[in-house]
N, C-alpha and C positions, 0 to 999 in steps of 0.2 A: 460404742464401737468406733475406732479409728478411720480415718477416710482412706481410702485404697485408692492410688494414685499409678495410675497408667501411662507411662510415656511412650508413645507409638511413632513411628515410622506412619505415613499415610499412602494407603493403598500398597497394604504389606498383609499375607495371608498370615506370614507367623503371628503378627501383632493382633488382627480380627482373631483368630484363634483364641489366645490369653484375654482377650475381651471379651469373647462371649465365654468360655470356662468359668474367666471370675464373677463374672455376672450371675452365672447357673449358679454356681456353689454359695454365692455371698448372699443371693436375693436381698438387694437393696434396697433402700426407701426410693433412693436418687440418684440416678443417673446423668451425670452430669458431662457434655460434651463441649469440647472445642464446634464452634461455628456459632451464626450469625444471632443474635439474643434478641432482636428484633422480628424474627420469625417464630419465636415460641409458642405463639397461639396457633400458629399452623403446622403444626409439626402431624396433627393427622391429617393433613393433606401431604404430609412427605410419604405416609403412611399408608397410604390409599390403595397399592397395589403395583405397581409400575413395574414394567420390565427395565432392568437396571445393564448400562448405566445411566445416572440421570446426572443432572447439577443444578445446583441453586443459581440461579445468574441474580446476580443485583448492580442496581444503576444509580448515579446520581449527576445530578446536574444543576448549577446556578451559573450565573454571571460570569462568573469567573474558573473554575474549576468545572470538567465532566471525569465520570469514574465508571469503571464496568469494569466486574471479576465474576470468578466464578468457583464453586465449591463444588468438584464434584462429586459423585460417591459411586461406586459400582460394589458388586457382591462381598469380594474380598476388604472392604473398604473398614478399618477397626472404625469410625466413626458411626456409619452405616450397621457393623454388627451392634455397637454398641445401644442404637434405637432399637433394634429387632429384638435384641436379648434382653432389652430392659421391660420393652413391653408384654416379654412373654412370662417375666416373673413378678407384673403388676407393680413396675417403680416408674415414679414419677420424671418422668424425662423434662430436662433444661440443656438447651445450648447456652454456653457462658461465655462470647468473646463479644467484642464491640459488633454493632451491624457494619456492613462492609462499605458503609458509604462515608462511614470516619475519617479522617484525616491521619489515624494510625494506619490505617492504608491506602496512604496517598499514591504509593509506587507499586501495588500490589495487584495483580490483574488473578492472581492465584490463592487463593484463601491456605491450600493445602499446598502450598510450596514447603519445600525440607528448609526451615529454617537452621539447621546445623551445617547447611553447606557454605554457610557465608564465614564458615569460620574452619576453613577449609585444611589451614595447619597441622590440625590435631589427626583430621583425614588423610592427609598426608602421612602423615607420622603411622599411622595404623595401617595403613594399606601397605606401606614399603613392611611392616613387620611382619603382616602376617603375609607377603609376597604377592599380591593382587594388583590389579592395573588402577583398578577405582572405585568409590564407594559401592556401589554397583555390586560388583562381587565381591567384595568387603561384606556388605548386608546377609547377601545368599548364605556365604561362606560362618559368617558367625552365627544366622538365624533360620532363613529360610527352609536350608535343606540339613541342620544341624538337628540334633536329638534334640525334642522339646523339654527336656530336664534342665529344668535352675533357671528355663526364660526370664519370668521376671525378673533374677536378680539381675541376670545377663544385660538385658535390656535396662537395667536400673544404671549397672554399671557405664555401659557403653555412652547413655548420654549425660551422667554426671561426666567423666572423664573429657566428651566432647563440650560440652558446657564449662566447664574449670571454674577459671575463678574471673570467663571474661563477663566481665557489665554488657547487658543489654541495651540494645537501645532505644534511641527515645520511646519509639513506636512498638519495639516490644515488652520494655516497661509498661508503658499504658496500661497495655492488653495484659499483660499478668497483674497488672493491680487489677483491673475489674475483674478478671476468674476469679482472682482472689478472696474477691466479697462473695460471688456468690457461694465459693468452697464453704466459707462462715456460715454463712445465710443456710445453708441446705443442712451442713452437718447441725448445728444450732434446730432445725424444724427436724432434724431425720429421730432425734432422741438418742436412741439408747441403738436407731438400725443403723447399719451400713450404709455408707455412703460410695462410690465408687468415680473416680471422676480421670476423663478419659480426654486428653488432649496430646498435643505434637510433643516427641519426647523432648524437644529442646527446652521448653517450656516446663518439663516437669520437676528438674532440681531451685526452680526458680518457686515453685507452684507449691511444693514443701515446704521449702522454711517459711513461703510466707505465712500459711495454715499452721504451721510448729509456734511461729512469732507471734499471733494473734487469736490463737485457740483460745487463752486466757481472758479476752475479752469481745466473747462470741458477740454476735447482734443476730438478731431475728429477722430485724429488714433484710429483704431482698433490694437487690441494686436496680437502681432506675434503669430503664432503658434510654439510651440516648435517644431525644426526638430533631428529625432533618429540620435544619435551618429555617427559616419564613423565606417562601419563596424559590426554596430549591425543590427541585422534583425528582422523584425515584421511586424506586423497590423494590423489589424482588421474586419470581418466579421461577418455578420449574421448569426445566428444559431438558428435553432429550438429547443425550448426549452420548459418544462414539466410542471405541476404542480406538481408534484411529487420532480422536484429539486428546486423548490419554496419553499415547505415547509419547517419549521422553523423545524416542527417534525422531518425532514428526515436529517437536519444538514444545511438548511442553512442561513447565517449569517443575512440578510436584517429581519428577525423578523416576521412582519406580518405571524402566521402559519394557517395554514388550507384554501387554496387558495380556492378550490372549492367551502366553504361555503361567502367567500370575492364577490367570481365572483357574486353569487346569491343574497348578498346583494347590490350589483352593477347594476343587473337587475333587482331586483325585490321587495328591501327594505327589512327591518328587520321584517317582519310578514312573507315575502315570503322567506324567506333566512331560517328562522325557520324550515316552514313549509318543503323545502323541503329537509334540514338536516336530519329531523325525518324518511321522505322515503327514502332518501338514505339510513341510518342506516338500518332502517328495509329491505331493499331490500340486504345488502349485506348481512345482517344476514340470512335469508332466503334464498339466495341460497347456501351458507353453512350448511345449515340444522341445522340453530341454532331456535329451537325455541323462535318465538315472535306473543304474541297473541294482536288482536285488544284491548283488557285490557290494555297490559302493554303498547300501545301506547299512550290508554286514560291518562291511568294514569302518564306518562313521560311528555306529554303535559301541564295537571294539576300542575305536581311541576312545569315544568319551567317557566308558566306564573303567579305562586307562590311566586317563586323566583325574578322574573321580578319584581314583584310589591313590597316585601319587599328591594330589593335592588335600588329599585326607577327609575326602567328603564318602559317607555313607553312602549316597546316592546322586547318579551324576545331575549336577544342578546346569542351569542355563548356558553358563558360558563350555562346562566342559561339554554337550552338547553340540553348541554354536561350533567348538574349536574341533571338533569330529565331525562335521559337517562340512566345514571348512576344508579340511584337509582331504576329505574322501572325495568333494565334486568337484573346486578349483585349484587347476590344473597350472593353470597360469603366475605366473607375477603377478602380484597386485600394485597397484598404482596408491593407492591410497591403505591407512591403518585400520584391518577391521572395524568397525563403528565399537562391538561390545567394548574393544580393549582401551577407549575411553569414552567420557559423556560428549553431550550434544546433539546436533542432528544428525542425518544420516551425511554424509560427505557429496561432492558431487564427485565424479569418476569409481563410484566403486563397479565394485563387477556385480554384471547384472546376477549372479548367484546370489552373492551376498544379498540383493538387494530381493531378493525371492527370498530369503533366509527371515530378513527381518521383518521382510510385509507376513510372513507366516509367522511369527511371533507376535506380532501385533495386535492378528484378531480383524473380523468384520464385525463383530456384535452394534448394535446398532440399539440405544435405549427406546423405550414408547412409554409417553405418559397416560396415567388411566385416564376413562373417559370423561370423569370430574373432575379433575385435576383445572382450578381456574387458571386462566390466561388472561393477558394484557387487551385491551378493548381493540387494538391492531390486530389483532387473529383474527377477530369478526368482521372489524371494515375490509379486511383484505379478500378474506371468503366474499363477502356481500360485494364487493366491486368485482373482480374475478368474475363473479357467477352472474352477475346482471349483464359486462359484457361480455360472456360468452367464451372467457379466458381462464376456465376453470380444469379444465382437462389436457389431455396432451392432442398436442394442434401443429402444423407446419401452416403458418399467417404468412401469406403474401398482403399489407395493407395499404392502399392507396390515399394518399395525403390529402389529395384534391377532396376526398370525399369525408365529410362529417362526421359519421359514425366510426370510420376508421380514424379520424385523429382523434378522436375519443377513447377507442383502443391502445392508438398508439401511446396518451400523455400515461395512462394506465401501465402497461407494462417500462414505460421509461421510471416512472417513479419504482416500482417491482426493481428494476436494475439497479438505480442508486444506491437503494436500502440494499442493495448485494444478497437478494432472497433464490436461491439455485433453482436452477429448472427453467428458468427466461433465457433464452439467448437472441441477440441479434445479430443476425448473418447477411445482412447488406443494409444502408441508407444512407441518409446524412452525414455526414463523417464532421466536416468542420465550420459549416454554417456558410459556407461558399459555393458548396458546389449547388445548384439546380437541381434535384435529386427528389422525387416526390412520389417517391414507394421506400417499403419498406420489407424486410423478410423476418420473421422471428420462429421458431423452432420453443416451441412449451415440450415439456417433459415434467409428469408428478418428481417431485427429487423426494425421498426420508429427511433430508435436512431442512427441507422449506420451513417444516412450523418450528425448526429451532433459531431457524435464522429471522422468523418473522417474529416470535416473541423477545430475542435481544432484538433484535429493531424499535419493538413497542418501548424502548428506552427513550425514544425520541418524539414519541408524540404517538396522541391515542385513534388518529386517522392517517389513510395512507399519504392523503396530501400535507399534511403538519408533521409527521415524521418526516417525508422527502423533503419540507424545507428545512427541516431541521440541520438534516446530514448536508446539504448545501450549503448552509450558513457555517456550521462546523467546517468546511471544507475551505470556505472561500478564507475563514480565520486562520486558516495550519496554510493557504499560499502564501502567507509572507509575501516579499518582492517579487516572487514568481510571478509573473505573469502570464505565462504560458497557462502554469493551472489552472490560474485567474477564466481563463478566454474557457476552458473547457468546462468549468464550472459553470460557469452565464449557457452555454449551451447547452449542459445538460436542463440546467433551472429550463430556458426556452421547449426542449424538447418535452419536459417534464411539466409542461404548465404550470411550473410554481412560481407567478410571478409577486408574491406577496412577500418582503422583505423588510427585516427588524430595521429600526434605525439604524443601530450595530452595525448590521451585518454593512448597510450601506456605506455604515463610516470604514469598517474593514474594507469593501469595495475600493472605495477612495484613498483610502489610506496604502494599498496594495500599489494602484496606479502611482500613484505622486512618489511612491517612493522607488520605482523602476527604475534600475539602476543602467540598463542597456538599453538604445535607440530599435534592435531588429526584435527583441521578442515585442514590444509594447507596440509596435505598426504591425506586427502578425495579429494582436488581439484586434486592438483597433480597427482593423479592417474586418474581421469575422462578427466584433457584434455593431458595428456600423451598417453592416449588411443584413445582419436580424435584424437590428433597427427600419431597416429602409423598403427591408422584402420580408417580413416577417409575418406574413397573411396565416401562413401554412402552420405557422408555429407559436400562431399567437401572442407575437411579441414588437409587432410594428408599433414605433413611435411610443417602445416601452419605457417607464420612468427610471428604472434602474440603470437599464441600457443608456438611457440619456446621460443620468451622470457617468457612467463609466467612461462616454463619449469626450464628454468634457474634460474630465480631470486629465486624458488619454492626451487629446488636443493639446493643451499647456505642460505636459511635460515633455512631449515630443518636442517639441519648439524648443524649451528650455536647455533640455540635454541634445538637439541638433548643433543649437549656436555653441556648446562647451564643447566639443570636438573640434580637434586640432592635428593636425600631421598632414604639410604641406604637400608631402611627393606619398602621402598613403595610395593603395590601391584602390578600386573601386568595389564600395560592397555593397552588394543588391541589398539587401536585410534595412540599409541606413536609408538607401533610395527610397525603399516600399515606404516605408515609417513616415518620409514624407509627403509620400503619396499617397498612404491612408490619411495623415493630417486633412491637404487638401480637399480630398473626397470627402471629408468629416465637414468642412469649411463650406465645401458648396451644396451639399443635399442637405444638411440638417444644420447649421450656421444662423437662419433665420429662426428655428423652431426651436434649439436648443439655446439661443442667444450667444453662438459664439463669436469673439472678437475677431472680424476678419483681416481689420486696418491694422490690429494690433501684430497678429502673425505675419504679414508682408512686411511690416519693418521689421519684424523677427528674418523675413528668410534675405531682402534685402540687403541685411549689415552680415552673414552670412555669404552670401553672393560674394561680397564687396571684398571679402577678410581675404588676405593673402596667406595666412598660417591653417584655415579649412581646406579639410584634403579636396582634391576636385572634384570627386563625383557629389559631393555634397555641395559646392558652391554654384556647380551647372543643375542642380536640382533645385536647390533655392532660387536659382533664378528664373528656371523652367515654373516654377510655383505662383513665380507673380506674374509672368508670362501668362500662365493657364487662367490666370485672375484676372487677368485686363489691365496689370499695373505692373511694365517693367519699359524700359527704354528702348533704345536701338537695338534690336536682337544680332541685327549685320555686325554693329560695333563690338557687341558681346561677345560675338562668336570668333570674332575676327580675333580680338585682345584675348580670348582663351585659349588656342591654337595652337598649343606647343608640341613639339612632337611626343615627349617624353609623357606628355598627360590632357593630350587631347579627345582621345579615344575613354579616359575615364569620364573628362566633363559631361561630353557630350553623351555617355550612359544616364548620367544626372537628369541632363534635358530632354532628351527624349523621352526620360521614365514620367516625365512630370508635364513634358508640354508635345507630346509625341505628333498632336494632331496640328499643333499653330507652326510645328516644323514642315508639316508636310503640305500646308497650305500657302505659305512662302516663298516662293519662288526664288526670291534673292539670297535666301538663308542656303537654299536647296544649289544654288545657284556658286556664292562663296564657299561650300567646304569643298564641291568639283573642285572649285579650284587651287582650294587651299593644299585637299590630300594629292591631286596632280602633279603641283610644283617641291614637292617633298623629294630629296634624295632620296637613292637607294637603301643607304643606313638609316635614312631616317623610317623612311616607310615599314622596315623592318620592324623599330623600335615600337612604328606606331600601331602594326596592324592588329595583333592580339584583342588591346582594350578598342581599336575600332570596329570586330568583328562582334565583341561584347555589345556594344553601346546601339548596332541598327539592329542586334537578335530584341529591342526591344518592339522594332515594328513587326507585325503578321504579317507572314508572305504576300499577300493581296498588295500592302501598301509599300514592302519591299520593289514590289513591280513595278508601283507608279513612280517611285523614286527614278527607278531606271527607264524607264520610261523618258522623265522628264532631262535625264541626262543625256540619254540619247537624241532627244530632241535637241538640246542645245549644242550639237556637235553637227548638227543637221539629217539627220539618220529617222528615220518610218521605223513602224512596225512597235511589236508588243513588248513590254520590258522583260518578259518571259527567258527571252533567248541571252540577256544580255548578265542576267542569274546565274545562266545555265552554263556559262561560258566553263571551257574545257580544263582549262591553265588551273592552280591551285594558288588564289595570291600568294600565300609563302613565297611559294618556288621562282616566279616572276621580279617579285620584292629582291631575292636572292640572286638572280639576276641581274635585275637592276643594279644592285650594289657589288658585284663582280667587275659590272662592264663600265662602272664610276671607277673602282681602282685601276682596271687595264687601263682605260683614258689620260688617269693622274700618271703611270707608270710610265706612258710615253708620252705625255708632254715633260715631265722630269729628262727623260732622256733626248729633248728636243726633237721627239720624229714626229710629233704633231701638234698644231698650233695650240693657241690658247684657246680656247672656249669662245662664241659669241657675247656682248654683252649685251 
């Protein structure tokens, strides 16, 4: 008997249809399917029972390379009918395509993606003919809601024609060589029965002549299964899985969109698929309180079997539906292209109708795997930690840091959040490893997605604490130069007690730092795990080894990229400031313990200081740096020689960000800017005041007081510096002033009515 060769559409009811028919009528030896061939021994656990939809999720992981996709299948699913039909005429089921952790799908996160859309042309070509927007209704129009008479040729035709004469590629070559053998292998064992073999129809004019080509010299071996590398780790499990991550609207790749109305044409045919489209709409609309009157259902009804009939369909299918729906409830202009009238996701600005339109086509259905259906050894650790603390049910946690048992909770549901497992939230705590903050609030809720989310989790380790380092170390790899990620990462790792790190990951660490390309993100990180490092009781991470190197590599590049900055008249930017003032803060609390070079960074900020081409709040920072250290010179001469008007107010941001407190205990220092900003003209003071207003917001008002304070004191004046704050005037407006009554002055001594000046 010849092999009967099936080229399906995935997750298409017309296509499961001609699967399970040919199956009834043929009763084959062998049943032969597209997907993973490394699951073939467990194909009675796909079998098991399960409320559908489900998917195969498979993972892999070494060195170099991690991989995760997914296969899904729900009811209408030609794959899915094709195991059910085969089991019920007693043939021997095989999946025939590489396992999904091959290197033929290196870019494939979707096993059941429409492999004919990447050859998009011909789609093209066909939809403008037969007048349709997109594959989409293209599909419907030639299959779905079409007379089931001559499908298979129909479908034979449709993806020879889409297929032609283009070459596959590398990676789908592969994969048709291996079907290949096994097509030989089964027909060759089936005898004299039917063989039936059932994969994506792109694949099927390929899948023929290879069987046509090589009949002549059957084999009897079955093809090996490829086994995962030494060293790499993976596999594959069952997962429940949505309609919601079905759909095409919501992103994803396999095409067929709007599952829930699929499922109904599956049960119920295209009049009943119709029919109950239009209730759905109208039920979700109504209970959002969108008005929809029995009118506007008449009349949505009316155009779509309007539409039906001029666009030559028997029975109105999806889009003339949508497009009678459309037209009866939005009343409006739209802003954006209905979604159906081409692929992708849903758009952002559609109208809120539309968007009630397609969540009712979409479906809640929500899969359950049966109660034996194995899972990855993370289901149980997760259960098992969960339930011991007392984190297993739906809870509102208020939890206290200071205390034991609660940071025992807390490392618990921090790692739950990593792994991204739903139903954890947390609604107040630590934000960035700086602030003081020693509670926490969390909000549990059971979510249906938890154990799908926690068996792809178990891709990364078979404990909740070796998966959560897992996803960290993965994480800190994909920061690149970012450092920002970088800081968030080590906090999360801190909050999450995973303080156990690969070499790797440590060299990605370092290698992240060293290659920081900007001076203000790398002193934000700096400074947040400086501060884990120095205060880190609560979070288990004082005087951590990882933290230490980050400290350092952090140290020496801040210095290196301060001194390579240049722009003599730049403004002042806090972000360059901090970054030196995290340095320092790195130099004096952990300097001795991490052994960093302190003699070496003051000749760094030093020749810095000294450079006439460093803009100035970086040169009055370096200086303030050695200042705060005990190693800098005359700070009178300093301050005096930096003074300009045009860039004195940004120096002195520099120094005060770095030596805030050696200024304010100076009296001569406090003593020469009196009189430096004093003796300033009008236009000068004008020029200056901005960046001098900048430069003392680095004192807290306390010590703003005793400044004034001590001015008033040197003017001979009592009392509190309170008042002298508080003063009425706005300097602007004074400053403006001042340089008014500079030009009246000049304007009559010009005209000789008043003398010259004193000297």
């Amino acid at each position: 008997m010849p092999v009967t060769f099936i080229g399906v559409r995935h997750h298409s009811p017309a296509c499961a249809r001609l699967v399970r028919d040919t199956i009834a009528a043929l009763k084959p030896a062998y049943v032969l399917v597209e997907g993973p061939s490394d699951i073939n021994r467990r194909i009675g656990e796909l079998l098991l029972g399960h409320e559908l939809p489900i998917a195969v999720f498979s993972s892999y992981r070494d060195d170099e390379r991690r991989h995760v996709s997914w296969a899904p299948l729900c009811d209408y699913s030609p794959e899915w009918v094709a195991l059910t039909a085969g089991r019920a005429v007693g043939a021997e089921l095989r999946f025939i395509d590489l396992p999904a952790w091959h290197p033929a799908f290196g870019d494939v996160s979707n096993r059941y993606a429409d492999a004919e859309l990447r050859y998009a042309d011909v789609i093209d070509r066909l939809c403008r003919a037969f007048a349709v927007d997109n594959v989409d209704a293209l599909w419907d129009h030639l299959f779905e809601i079409a007379p089931s008479d001559g499908l298979f040729e129909r479908l034979a035709t449709y993806f020879d024609l889409v297929r032609g004469e283009s070459a596959a590629s590398g990676s789908d070559a592969a994969r048709e060589a291996y079907m290949g053998r096994w097509v030989l292998a089964a027909a060759a064992a089936a005898g004299d029965r039917p063989v039936v073999v059932v994969t994506g129809g792109f694949h099927r004019p390929a899948m023929v002549a290879a069987y046509e080509s090589g009949r002549t010299g059957r084999t009897t071996e079955w093809p090996e299964v490829p086994e995962m590398p030494k060293g790499a780790l993976g596999g594959s499990f069952l997962v429940p899985y949505s309609f919601r991550r079905l759909d095409a609207f919501d992103g994803y790749q396999s095409g067929m969109p709007s599952p829930g109305y699929y499922q109904e044409l599956w049960e119920s045919g295209p009049d009943g698929a119709a029919r109950h489209l239009v209730e759905a709409v109208a039920g979700r609309l109504r209970d959002r309180r969108q008005p929809v009157s029995t009118a506007d259902l008449i009349a949505a009804r009316a155009t779509a079997d309007g539409l039906a009939m001029v666009r030559g369909h028997h029975a109105p299918g999806r889009t003339d539906v949508l497009d009678g729906l459309a037209s009866a409830l939005v009343n409006e202009a739209l802003e954006v292209p209905l979604p159906w009238s081409a692929r992708g996701v849903l758009s952002t600005g559609s109208h809120p109708v539309v968007v009630e339109m397609v969540a009712a086509l979409s479906g809640t259905r929500v899969g359950r795997l049966h109660a034996e259906t194995p899972a990855p050894p993370l289901v149980r650790d997760l259960d098992t930690e969960l339930a011991r603390a007392g984190l297993d049910g739906a809870a509102d946690l208020d939890l206290d840091l200071t205390s034991e048992k609660d940071r025992i909770r807390s490392r618990i549901l921090h790692r739950v959040r990593v792994l991204r497992v739903p139903g954890f939230r947390r609604g107040a705590g630590p934000a960035t490893g700086l602030e003081p903050k020693l509670s926490e609030r969390w909000t549990l809720r059971p979510s249906a997605e938890r154990l799908t989310a926690t068996i792809e989790a178990g891709a990364y380790g078979a404990t909740l604490a070796d998966a959560c380092t897992a996803v960290l170390a993965e994480r800190v790899a994909r920061a690149g130069r970012d450092v920002d990620a970088l800081a968030e990462v080590l906090f999360d790792a801190a909050l999450a007690g995973a303080a156990e790190v690969s070499d790797r990951t440590l060299s990605d660490i370092a290698g992240t730092v060293a290659a920081a390309p900007e001076l203000g993100p790398l002193g934000r990180m700096l400074a947040v795990v400086l501060t884990m490092w120095r205060h880190g009781n609560l979070l288990g991470s004082t005087h951590d080894e990882t933290l230490g190197i980050v400290i350092a590599a952090a140290v020496r590049r801040v210095l290196w990229l301060a001194e390579g900055v240049h722009g003599a008249t730049a403004p002042a930017d806090p972000a360059r400031i901090a970054a030196l003032a995290a340095c320092r803060d790195a130099l004096r609390h952990a300097g001795r313990a991490l052994h960093l070079d302190a003699e070496a960074a003051v000749e760094v900020t030093g020749r810095i200081a000294a450079d006439p081409q460093s803009p100035p709040d970086l040169r009055g920072a370096a200086y303030g740096f050695g200042w705060s250290m005990s190693v800098a010179g005359d700070p009178v001469r300093a301050v005096r020689g930096a003074f300009l008007p045009g860039m004195a107010g940004d120096w002195l941001a520099g120094l005060f960000a770095l030596a805030r407190e050696e200024v304010l205990q100076h009296d001569d220092v406090i003593g020469l800017l009196d009189d430096l900003v004093s003796a300033l003209a009008g236009e000068d003071f004008l020029v200056a005041l901005p960046a001098l207003r900048q430069a003392f917001e680095y004192f807290p008002p306390r010590e703003r007081e005793t400044i004034a304070e001590k001015l008033l004191a040197r003017r001979g004046f009592g009392g509190g510096g309170r008042s002298l704050l508080r003063g009425g005037a706005d300097p602007a407006v004074v400053a403006a002033g001042m340089m008014l009554d500079d030009r009246v002055d000049a304007a009559l001594r010009r005209e000789a009515l008043i003398g010259a000046p004193d000297r």
